[in-house]
C-alpha distance (Angstrom), angle and dihedral (degrees) to the residues before:
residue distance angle dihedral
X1 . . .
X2 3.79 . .
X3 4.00 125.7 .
X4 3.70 88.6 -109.3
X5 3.70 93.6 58.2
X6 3.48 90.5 52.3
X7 3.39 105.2 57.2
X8 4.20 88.1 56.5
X9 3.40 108.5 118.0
X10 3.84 119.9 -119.6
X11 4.04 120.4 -95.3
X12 3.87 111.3 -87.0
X13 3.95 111.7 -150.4
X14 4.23 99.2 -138.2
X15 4.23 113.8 -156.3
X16 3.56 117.1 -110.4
X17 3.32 109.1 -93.6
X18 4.42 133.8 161.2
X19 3.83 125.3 -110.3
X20 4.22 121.9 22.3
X21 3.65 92.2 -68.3
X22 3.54 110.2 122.3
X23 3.80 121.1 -127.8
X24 3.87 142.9 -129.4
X25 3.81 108.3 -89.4
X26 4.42 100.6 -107.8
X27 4.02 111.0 -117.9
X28 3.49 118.7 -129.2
X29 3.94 87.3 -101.8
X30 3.65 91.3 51.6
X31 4.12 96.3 53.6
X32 4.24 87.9 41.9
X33 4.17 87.7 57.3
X34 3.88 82.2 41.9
X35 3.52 92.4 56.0
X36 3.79 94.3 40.7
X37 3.72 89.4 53.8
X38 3.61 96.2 52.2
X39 3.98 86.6 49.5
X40 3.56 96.0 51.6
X41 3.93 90.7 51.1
X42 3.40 87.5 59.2
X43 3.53 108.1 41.9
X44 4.22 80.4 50.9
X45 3.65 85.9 61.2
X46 3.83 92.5 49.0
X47 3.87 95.4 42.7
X48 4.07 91.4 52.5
X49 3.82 92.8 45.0
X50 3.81 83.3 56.3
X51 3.78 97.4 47.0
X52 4.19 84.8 46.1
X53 4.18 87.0 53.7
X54 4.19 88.7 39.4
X55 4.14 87.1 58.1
X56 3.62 97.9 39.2
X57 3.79 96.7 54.4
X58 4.31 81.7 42.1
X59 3.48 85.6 54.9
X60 3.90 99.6 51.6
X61 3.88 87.2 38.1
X62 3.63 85.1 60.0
X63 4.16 103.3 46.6
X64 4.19 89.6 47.5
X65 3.78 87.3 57.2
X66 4.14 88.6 43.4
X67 4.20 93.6 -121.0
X68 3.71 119.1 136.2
X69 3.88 111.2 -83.5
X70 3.83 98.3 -150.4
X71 3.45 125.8 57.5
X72 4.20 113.8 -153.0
X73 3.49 127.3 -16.4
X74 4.29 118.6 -1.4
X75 3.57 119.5 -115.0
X76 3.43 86.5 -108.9
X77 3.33 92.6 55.8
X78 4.16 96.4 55.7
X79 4.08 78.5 45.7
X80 3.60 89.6 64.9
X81 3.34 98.1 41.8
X82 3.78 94.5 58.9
X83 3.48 91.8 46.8
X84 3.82 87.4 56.2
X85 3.53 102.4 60.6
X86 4.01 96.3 32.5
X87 4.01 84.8 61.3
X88 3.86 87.1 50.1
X89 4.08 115.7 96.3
X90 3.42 117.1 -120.3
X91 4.23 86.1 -111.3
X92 3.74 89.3 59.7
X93 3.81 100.0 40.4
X94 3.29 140.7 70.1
X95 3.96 118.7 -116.3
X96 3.79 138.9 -163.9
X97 3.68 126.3 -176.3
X98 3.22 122.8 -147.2
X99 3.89 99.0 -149.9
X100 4.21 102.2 -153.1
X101 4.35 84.6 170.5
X102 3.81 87.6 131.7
X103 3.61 105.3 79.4
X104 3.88 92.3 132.8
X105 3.14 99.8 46.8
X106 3.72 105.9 56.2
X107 4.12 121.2 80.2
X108 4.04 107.5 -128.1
X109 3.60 93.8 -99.5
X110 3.75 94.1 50.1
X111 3.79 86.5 54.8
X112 3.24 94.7 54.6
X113 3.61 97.1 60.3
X114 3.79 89.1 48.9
X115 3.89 91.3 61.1
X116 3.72 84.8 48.4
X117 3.21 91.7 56.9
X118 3.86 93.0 44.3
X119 3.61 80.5 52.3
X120 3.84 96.4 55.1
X121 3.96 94.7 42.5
X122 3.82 86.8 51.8
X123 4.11 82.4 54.3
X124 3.55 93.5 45.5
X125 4.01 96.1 53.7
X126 4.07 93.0 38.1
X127 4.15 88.3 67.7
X128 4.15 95.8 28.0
X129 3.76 106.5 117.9
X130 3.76 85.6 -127.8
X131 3.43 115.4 27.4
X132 4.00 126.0 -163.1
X133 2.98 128.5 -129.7
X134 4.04 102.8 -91.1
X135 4.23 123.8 -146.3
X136 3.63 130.8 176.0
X137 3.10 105.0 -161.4
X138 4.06 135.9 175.4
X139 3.70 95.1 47.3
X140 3.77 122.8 162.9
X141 3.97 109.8 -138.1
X142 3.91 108.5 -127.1
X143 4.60 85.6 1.8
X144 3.68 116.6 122.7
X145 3.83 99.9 -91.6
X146 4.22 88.4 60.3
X147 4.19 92.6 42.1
X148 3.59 76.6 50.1
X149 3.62 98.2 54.9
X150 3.62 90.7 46.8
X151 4.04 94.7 68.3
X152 3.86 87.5 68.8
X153 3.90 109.6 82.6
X154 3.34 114.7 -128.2
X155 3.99 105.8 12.5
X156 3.33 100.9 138.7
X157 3.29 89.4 64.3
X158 3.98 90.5 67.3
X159 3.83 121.8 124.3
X160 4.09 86.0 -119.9
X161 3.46 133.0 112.5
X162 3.47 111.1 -121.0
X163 4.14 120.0 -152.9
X164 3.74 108.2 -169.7
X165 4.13 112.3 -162.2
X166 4.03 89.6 -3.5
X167 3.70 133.4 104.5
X168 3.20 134.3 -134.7
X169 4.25 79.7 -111.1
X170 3.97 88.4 63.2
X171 3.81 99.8 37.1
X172 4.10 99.8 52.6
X173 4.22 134.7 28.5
X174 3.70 112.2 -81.7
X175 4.02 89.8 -130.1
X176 4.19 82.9 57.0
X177 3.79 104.2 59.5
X178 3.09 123.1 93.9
X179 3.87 117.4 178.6
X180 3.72 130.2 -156.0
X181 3.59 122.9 -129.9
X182 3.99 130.2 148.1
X183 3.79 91.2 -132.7
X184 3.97 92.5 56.9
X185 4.18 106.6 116.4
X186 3.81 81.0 -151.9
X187 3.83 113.5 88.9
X188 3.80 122.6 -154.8
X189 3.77 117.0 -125.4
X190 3.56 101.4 171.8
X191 3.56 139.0 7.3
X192 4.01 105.4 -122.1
X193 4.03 132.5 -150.1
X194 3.61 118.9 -113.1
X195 4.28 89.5 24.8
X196 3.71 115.0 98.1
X197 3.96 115.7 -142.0
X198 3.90 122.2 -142.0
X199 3.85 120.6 -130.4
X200 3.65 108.2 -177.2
X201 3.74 114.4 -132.5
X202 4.15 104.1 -146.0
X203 3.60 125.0 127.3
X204 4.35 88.0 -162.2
X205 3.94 108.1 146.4
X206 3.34 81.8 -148.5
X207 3.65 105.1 -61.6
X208 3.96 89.7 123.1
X209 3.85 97.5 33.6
X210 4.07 102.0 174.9
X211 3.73 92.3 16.3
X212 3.75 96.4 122.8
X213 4.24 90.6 46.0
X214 3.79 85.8 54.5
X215 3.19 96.5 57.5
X216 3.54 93.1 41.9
X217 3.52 97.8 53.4
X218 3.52 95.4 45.0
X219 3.61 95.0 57.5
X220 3.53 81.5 45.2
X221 3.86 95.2 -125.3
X222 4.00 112.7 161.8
X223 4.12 110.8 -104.7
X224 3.86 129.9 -156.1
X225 3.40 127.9 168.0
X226 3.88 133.2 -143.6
X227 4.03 111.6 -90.1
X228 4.03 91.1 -128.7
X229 4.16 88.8 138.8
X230 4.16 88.6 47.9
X231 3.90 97.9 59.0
X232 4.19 110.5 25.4
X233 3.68 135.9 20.5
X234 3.88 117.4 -136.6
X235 3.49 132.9 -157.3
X236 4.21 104.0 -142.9
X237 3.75 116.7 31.8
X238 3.66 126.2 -55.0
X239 3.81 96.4 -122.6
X240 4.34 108.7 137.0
X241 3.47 126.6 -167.2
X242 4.15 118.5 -115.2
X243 3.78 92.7 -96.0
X244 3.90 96.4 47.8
X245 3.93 78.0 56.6
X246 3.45 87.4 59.4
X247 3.90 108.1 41.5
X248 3.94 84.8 53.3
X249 3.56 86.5 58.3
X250 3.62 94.0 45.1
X251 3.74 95.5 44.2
X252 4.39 90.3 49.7
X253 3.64 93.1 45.5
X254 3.94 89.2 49.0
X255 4.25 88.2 60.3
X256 3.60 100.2 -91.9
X257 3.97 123.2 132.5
X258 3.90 112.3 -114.5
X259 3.99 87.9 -112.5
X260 3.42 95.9 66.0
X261 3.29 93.9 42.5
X262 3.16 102.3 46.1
X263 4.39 89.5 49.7
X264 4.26 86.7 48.5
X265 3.66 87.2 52.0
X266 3.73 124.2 42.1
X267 3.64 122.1 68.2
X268 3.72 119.6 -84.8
X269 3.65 84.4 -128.5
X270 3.71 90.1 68.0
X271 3.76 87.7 65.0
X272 3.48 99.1 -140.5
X273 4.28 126.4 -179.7
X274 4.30 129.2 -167.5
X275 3.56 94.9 -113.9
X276 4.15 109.6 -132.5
X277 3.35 119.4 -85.9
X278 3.76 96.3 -107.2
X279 4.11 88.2 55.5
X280 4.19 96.2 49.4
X281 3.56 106.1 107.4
X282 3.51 131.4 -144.2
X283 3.52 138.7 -141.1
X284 3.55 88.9 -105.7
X285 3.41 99.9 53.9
X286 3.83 96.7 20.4
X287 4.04 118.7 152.5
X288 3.75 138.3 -136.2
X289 3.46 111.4 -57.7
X290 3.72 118.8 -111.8
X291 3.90 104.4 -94.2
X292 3.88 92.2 -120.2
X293 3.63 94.1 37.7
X294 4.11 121.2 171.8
X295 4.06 92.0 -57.9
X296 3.90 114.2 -147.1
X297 3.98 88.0 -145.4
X298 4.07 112.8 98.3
X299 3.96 101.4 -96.8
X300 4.02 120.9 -162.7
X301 3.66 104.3 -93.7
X302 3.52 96.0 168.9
X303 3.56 92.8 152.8
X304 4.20 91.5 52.0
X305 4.11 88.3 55.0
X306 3.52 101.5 54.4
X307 3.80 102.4 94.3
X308 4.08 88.8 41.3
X309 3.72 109.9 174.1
X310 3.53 119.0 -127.0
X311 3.90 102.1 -121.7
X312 3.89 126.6 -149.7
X313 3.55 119.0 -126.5
């Protein structure tokens, strides 16, 4: 070998990456979580085609011993249901955003349970007997919420309304939105058609406690909060995770008072108990709200998420 072909630098692998511009080299740790990623993709794929064979050989299990095959509402029923509400105008429906303005904030494991979240609210109003009419709304095209989003097969698919680089501010009429934040005076009593209600999408652990009423406020967006304190007593903190946020809204807007709803859907955990009728209070004589009140950022609700469905797109 000649001096001049030793001084040639050695080969430098580049990551894959669009347009001309050239790319920082991967690390050895970045290719391995590459590689694990790619894995786990497929062994999703393999796990679901399981669970598809598992309920079809239920299902014919089921119709030889003459017991019903389906358990709840048909997937042509759900169908129908979406199809509802997405023919509904925004006047005659009710909305909830999903406000996913946060991208920078949020470590990549934090956002991760926020689109699992997404992911479980999506669930939620997919079987509710009435859905709403769902938004996510805030989302950076190509940020870290979206690449995100992409991991889960099949999500464009959802029966969402997706609002790439627009708020919840540019998508709905200010005198509409209502956001949801525990430190709100205002409480909610009933979700409305025609108003749009703000979840906020932050997974913070409390390193930007009173972020989302900030911002609220400073837009000056109206704020209520949900009346948790005014209709059960709970023995651990009243903290709920994003989609508890939303099943309470679905469960309201669907006719039912906010103490059963509130009993059918908070964690037993939680310990929660109707308060008697003398104690509920109303908005007109309504107390201070609990300090940690139902917050309308994503909390970590790790122990919520562990039986995750697998949804159907």
């Amino acid at each position: 070998m000649d001096a001049e072909e030793q001084q040639q630098p050695a080969e430098i692998t580049l990551s894959t990456c669009p347009g001309t511009t050239p790319c920082t080299p991967l690390s050895k740790n970045q290719l391995k979580k590459q590689r694990k990623h790619a894995e786990m993709i497929e062994l999703r794929k393999v796990r679901r085609q399981k669970e598809r064979e598992r309920r079809k050989e239920k299902k014919a299990q089921a119709k030889a011993l003459g017991l019903p095959t389906t358990v709840g509402p048909s997937r042509k029923e759900l169908k129908r249901r979406q199809v509802s509400v997405s023919n509904q105008s925004a006047e005659d429906a009710v909305n909830v955003a999903i406000d996913l303005n946060y991208d920078d904030l949020m470590q990549e494991r934090d956002i991760a349970k926020c689109v699992k979240q997404c992911l479980r609210i999506y669930t939620i109003n997919r079987r509710s007997e009435q859905p709403l009419r769902l938004h996510f709304t805030g989302i950076k095209r190509d940020g870290h919420i979206h690449e995100s989003f992409k991991k889960n097969d099949g999500w464009e698919n959802w029966n969402v309304e997706y609002h790439f680089d627009r708020t919840h501010s540019d998508v709905f009429e200010k005198n509409k939105l209502v956001y949801l934040t525990c430190e709100s005076d205002k409480v909610l009593e009933k979700p409305l058609a025609g108003h749009a209600y703000v979840i906020g999408g932050l997974v913070d652990h409390n390193h930007f406690k009173g972020l989302c009423h900030q911002r609220a406020t400073t837009e000056g967006l109206s704020t209520a909060r949900l009346p948790l304190s005014e209709h059960v007593d709970m023995k651990t903190r009243s903290v709920l995770s994003t989609f508890h946020v939303f099943e309470l809204l679905t469960r309201v807007a669907a006719g039912q008072d906010w103490t059963q709803a509130i009993l059918e859907t908070i964690p037993q955990r939680k310990g929660a108990k109707a308060k008697e009728a003398k104690d509920i209070i109303t908005p007109n004589d309504q107390e201070e709200p609990f300090e940690e009140q139902s917050k309308a950022s994503i909390e970590d609700e790790d122990e919520d998420l562990k039986d995750q469905p697998t949804t159907e797109s």
